[in-house]
C-alpha positions in Angstrom: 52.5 38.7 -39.2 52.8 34.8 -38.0 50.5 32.7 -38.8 49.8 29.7 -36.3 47.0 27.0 -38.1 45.7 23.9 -35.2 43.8 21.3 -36.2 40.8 20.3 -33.6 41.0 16.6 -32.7 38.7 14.9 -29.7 40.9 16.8 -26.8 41.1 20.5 -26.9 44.2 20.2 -24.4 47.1 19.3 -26.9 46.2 22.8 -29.2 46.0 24.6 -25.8 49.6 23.7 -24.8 51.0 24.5 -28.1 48.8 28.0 -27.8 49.6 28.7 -24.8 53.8 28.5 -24.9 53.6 29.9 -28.2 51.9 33.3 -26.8 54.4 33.1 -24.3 56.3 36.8 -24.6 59.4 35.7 -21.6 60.6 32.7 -24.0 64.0 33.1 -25.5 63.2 30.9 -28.7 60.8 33.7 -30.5 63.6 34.1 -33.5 62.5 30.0 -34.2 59.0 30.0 -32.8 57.6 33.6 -33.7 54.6 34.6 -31.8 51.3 34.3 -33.7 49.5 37.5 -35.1 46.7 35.3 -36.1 45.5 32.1 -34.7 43.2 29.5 -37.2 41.5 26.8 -35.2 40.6 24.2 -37.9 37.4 22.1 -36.7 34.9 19.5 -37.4 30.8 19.3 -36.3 32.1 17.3 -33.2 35.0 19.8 -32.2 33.7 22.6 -33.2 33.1 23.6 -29.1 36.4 22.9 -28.4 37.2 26.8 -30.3 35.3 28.7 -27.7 37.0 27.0 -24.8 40.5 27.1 -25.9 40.1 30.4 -26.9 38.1 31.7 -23.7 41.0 30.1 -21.4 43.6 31.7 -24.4 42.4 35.3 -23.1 42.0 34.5 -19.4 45.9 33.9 -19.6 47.0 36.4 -22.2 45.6 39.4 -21.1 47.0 42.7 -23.1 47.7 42.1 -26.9 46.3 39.1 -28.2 46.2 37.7 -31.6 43.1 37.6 -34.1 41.5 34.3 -33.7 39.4 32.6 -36.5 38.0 29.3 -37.1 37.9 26.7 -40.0 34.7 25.2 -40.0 34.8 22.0 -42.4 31.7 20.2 -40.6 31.2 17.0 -41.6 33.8 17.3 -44.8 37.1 16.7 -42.7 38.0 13.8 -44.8 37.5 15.9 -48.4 41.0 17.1 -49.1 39.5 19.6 -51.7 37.4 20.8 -49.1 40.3 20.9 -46.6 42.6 22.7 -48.7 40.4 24.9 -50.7 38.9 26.2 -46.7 42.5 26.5 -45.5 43.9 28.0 -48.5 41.0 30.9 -48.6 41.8 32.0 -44.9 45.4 32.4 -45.6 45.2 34.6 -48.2 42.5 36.8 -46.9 44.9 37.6 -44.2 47.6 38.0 -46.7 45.4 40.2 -49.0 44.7 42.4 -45.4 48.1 42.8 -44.1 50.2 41.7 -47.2 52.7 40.5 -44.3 52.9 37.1 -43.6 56.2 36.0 -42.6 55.5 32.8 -41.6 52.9 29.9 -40.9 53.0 27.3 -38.3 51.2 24.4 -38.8 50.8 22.4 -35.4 49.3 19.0 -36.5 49.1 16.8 -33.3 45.5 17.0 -33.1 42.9 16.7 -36.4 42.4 13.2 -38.4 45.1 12.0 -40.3 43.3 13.6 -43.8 43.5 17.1 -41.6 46.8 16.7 -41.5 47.7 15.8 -44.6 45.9 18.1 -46.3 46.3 21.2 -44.0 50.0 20.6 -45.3 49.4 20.7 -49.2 47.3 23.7 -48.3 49.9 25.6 -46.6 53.2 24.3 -48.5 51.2 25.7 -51.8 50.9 29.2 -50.1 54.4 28.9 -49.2 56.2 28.3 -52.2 53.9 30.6 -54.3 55.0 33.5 -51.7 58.6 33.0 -50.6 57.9 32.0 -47.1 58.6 29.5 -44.6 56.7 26.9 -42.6 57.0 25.6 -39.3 55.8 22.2 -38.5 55.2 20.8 -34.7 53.8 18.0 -32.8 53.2 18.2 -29.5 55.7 15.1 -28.4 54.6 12.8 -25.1 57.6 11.3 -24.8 59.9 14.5 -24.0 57.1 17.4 -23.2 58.5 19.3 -25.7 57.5 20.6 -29.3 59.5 18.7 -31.9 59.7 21.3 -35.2 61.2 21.3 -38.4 60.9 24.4 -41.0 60.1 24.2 -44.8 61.1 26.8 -47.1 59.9 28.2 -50.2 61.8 24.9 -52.3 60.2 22.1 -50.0 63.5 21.2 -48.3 63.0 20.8 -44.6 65.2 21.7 -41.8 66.9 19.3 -39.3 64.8 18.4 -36.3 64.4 20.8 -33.3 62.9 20.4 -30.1 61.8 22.9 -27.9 61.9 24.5 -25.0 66.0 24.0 -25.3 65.9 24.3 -21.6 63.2 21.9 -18.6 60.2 21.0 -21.0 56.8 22.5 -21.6 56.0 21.9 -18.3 57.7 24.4 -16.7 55.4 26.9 -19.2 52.5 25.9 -19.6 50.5 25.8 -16.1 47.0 24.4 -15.4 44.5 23.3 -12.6 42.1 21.1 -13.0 39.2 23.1 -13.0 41.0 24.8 -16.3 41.4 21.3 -17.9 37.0 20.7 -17.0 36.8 23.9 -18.8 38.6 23.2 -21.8 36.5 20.2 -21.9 33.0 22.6 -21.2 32.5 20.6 -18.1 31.3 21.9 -15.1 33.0 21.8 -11.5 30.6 21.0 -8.9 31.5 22.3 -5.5 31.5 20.2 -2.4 31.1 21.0 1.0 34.5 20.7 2.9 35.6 17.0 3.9 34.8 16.2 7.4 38.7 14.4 8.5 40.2 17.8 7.0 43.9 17.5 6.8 46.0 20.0 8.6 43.3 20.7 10.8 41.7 19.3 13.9 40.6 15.6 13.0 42.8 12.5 12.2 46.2 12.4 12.8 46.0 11.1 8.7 49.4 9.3 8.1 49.5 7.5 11.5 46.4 6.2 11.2 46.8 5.4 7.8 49.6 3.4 8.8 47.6 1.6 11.3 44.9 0.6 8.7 47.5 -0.7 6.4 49.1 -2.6 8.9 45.8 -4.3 9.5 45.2 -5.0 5.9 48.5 -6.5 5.4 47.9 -8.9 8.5 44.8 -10.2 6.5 42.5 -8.3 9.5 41.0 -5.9 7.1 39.6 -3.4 9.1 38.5 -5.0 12.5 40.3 -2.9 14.7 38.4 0.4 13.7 35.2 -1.2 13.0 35.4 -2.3 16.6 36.0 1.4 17.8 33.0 2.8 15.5 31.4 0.2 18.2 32.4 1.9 21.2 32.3 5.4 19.8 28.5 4.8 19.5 28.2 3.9 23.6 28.8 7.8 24.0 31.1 7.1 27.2 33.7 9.9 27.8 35.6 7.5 29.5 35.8 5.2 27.3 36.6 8.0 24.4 39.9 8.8 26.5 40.7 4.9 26.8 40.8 5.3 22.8 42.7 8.0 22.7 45.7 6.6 25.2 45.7 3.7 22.8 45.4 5.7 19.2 46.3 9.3 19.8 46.0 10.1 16.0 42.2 9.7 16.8 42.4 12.5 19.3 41.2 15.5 17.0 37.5 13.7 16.9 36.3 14.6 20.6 36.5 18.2 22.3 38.2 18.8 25.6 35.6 16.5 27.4 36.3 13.3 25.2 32.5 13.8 23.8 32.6 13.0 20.4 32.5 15.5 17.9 31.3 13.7 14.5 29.0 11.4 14.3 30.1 7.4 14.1 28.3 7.2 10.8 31.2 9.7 9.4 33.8 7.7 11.2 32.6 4.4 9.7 32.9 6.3 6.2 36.0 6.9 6.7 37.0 3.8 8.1 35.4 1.8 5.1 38.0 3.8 2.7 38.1 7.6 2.6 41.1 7.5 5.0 42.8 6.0 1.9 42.0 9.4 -0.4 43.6 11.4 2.3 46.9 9.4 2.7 47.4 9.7 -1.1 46.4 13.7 -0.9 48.9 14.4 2.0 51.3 12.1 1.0 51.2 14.0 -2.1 51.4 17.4 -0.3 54.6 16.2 1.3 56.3 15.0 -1.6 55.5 19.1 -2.7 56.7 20.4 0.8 59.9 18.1 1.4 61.0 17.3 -2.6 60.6 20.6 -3.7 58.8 19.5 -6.6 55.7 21.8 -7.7 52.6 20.8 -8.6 49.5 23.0 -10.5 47.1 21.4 -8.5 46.7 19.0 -6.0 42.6 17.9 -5.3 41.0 15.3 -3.9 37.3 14.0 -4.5 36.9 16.0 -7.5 33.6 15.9 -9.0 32.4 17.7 -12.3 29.5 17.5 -15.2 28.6 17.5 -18.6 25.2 17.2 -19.8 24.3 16.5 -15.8 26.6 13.7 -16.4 29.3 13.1 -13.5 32.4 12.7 -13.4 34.5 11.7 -10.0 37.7 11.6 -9.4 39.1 10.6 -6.2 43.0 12.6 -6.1 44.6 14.8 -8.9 47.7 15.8 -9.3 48.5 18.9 -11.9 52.3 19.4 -12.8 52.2 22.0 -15.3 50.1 20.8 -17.6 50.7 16.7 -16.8 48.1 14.9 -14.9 48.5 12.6 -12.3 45.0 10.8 -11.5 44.8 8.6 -8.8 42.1 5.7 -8.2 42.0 4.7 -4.7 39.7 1.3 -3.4 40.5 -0.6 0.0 39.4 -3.8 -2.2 41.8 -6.5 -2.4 39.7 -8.1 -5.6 41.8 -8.1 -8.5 38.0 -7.9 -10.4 37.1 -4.5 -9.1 41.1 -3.1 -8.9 41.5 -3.6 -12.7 37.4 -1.8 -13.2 38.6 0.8 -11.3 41.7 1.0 -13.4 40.7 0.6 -16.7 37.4 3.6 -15.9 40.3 6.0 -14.7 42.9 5.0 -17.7 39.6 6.3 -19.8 39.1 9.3 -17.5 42.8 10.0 -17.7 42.9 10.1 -21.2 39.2 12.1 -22.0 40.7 14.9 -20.0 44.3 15.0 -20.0 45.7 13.6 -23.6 48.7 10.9 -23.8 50.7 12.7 -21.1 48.1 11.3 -18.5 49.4 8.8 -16.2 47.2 6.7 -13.9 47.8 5.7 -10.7 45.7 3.1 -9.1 45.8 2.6 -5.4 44.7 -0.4 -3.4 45.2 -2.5 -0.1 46.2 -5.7 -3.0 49.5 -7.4 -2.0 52.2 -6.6 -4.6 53.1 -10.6 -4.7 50.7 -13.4 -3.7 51.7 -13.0 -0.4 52.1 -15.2 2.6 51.9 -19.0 1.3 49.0 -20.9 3.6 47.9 -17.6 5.1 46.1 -15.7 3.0 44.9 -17.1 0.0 42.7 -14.5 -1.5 46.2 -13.3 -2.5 47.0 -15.8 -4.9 44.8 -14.7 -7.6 44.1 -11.2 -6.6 47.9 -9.1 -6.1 49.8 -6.0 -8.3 51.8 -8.8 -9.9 48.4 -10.4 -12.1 47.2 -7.0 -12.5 49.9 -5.6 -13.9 50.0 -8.6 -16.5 46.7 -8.1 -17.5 46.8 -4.1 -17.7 50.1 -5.3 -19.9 47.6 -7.3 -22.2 45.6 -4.2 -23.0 49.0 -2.0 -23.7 47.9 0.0 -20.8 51.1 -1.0 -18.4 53.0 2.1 -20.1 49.9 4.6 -18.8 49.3 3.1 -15.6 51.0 2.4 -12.1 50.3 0.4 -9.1 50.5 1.0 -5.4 49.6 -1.7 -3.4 49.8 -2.7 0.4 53.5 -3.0 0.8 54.3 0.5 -0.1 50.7 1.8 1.5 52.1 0.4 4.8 55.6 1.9 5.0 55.7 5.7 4.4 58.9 5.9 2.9 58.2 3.6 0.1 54.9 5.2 -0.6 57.2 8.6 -0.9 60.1 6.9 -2.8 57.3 5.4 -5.5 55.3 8.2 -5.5 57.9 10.5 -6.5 59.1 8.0 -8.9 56.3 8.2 -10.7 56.1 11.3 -10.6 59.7 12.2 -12.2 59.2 9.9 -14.6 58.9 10.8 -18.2 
């Protein structure tokens, strides 16, 4: 039997992936990374939730054999090393007394405090070299997405550095949506009605339009144009719908046969005022999928979810494999509410989906200061300040900026957006 010991930090996610790929049966690396028998989930009075969840999630995906799970329960004595050790020690060799056939023990330490670690180690390496076996050490690395290892053996001498899977990254295993990642965290989805401009259906023409608004918001106009169709919308004039139409045909999916409108001008002026920028990002998303044949979990947009009837929103998500792509979207061109809206989703990012999060916040901000003379609430407020002071925080390295010059020409959104998206 193989022994597999995780240590419970403040995001269940990281001992999931390392779970997860280990119970993996199609992987060719077993003879290194042996498929746990038994599964020890080390936890504290504040993680202690976390077991149920990974575990619950563990069976949904593993259905058929799976291994004995048991948890470590040091409550509020995670930094007592006797405590730790004495805890870990007693688990092992009750198993060992059971089945008197351990053949190894994996000890994955990314999550846990530092004293977890440390003494989860002495704890194991003690079993170990009193019975002849070897231990496996991993970290779940954000850099690569892979599991770097090195064994022990009986003697203490450690092993050259591996990292695995030899072949893609984790990635490619490990698989999960977002309403598996709310789980993990025991937070509940809330279910929405369907959107009203529904993409591939009978509404707005999305990128088109989209294009349109951004054109307008690059010009400094904001968004007069629209606002002055919500006008004539609300006259209720057939004839006047089909003038609208001849000059925006992206807008025809909002009347019927007749030109009679078919939402109401309050739902147009919604999605005017920046909802229209939620649906570019979703389809522009969807066509990276389609065209660049690159594969995504999940792709969501206005994601809600609760804990403790506490919400959480989230305007577009993007799943590949296990990775998380959120995206912020505002129409703002403040540089004060850009980098609010930035810093809550670099929080969000990293409650829910680890270090291997990445942020991406979208607004209708120039990249530079734009035109000299013309508009000057550019100066202050563009992607260039905002990345300097994201910089300032060490958050540059977690998140990215989209601004007006790539939201106004398609195929630099696409180029950006996939180059954020390949990027390790």
């Amino acid at each position: 039997m193989d022994i597999l010991i995780l240590l419970l930090g403040g995001n269940p996610l990281p001992n999931f992936i390392i779970a997860d790929y280990l119970l993996n049966s199609g992987r060719d690396d077993r003879d290194d990374l042996p498929i746990p028998g038994k599964i020890f989930l080390v936890s504290t009075e504040r993680t202690k939730n976390f077991c149920e969840s990974i575990i619950e999630l563990l069976r949904k995906k593993h259905k058929g054999d799976f291994p004995q799970t048991e948890e470590i329960e040091l409550y509020d004595k995670h930094r007592f090393p006797k405590t730790i050790q004495e805890k870990i020690k007693e688990k092992i060799k009750k198993s060992f007394e059971n089945s008197h056939a351990i053949d190894s023990i994996h000890l994955g330490y990314t999550g846990g405090t530092k004293p977890m670690a440390a003494n989860a180690f002495a704890a194991a390496i003690e079993f170990v070299h009193e019975n002849n076996l070897k231990l496996i050490l991993s970290d779940l690395n954000p850099d690569n997405f892979k599991l770097t290892t090195f064994t022990v053996n009986s003697n203490a001498r450690m092993t050259e550095e591996k990292n695995f899977p030899g072949k893609g990254d984790l990635r490619d295993y490990v698989h999960l949506d977002i309403d598996e990642i709310f789980a993990l965290h025991e937070m509940k989805p809330i279910k929405k009605k369907k959107e009203n401009f529904i993409l591939n259906g009978a509404m707005v023409d999305i990128i088109p339009f989209s294009l349109a608004m951004a054109s307008d918001y690059k010009k400094g106009a904001r968004r007069n144009r629209f606002l002055g169709i919500s006008k004539e919308l609300a006259k209720t004039d057939p004839k006047l719908n089909e003038k609208i139409v001849s000059n925006h045909p992206y807008l025809k999916g909002i009347f019927d046969e007749k030109y009679n409108l078919i939402i109401s001008t309050g739902q147009f002026d919604q999605f005017v005022c920046g909802k229209w920028l939620e649906h570019y990002l979703y389809s522009s998303l969807k066509k990276i999928e389609r065209e660049l044949k690159i594969t995504f979990s999940t792709i969501r947009m206005n994601v809600e979810a609760e804990y403790e009837k506490r919400k959480c929103e989230i305007d577009v998500i993007a799943m590949r494999g296990f990775q998380m792509f959120l995206f912020s979207c505002t129409t703002s061109q403040k540089i004060k509410l850009v980098k609010q809206k930035a810093f809550e989703a670099l929080f969000r990012a990293e409650q829910l989906g680890g270090e291997h999060a990445k942020v991406v916040v979208v607004s209708t901000m120039f990249n530079t200061p734009g035109i000299p003379g013309k508009i000057k609430f550019s100066r202050k407020s563009n992607i260039r300040e905002l990345e300097k002071d994201l910089k300032q925080f060490n958050a540059d390295q977690k998140c990215e900026s989209i601004g007006i010059d790539e939201l106004s020409n398609e195929k630099e959104l696409i180029r950006k957006l996939s180059n954020i998206i390949n990027r390790n």
